[in-house]
N, C-alpha and C positions, 0 to 999 in steps of 0.2 A: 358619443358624437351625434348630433343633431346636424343636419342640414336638409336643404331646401332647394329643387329648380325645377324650372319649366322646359319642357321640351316639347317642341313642334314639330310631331309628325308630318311624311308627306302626304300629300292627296292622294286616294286611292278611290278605284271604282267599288262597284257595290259588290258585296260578298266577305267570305272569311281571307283575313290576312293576320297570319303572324309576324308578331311584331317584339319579338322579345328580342331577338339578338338587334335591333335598332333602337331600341331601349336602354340598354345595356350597353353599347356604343357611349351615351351619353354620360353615363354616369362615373365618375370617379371610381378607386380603386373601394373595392365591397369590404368591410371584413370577412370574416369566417362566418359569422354568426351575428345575428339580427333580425330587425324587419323591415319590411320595405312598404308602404303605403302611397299605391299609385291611382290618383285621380283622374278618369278621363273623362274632358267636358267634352262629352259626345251624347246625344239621348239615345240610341239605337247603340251603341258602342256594352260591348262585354269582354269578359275574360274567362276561356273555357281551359 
């Protein structure tokens, strides 16, 4: 199963915010097992 979408996070001030469980919000039911390849158009933006 292949798919594809955009989600728009909301604005946030400067610092660390997690953001998995509003991620995950958006997405359709997961399977068990896969992978997940998430892009964020942000330049100062990471994933720790």
């Amino acid at each position: 199963m292949i798919s594809q979408k955009e989600i728009i996070l909301k604005a946030r001030s400067r610092g660390f915010h997690l953001v998995t469980q509003e991620i995950v919000s958006h997405l359709e039911d997961l399977p068990d097992m896969g992978i997940l390849n998430l892009f964020i158009k942000h330049t100062s933006a990471g994933l720790t």
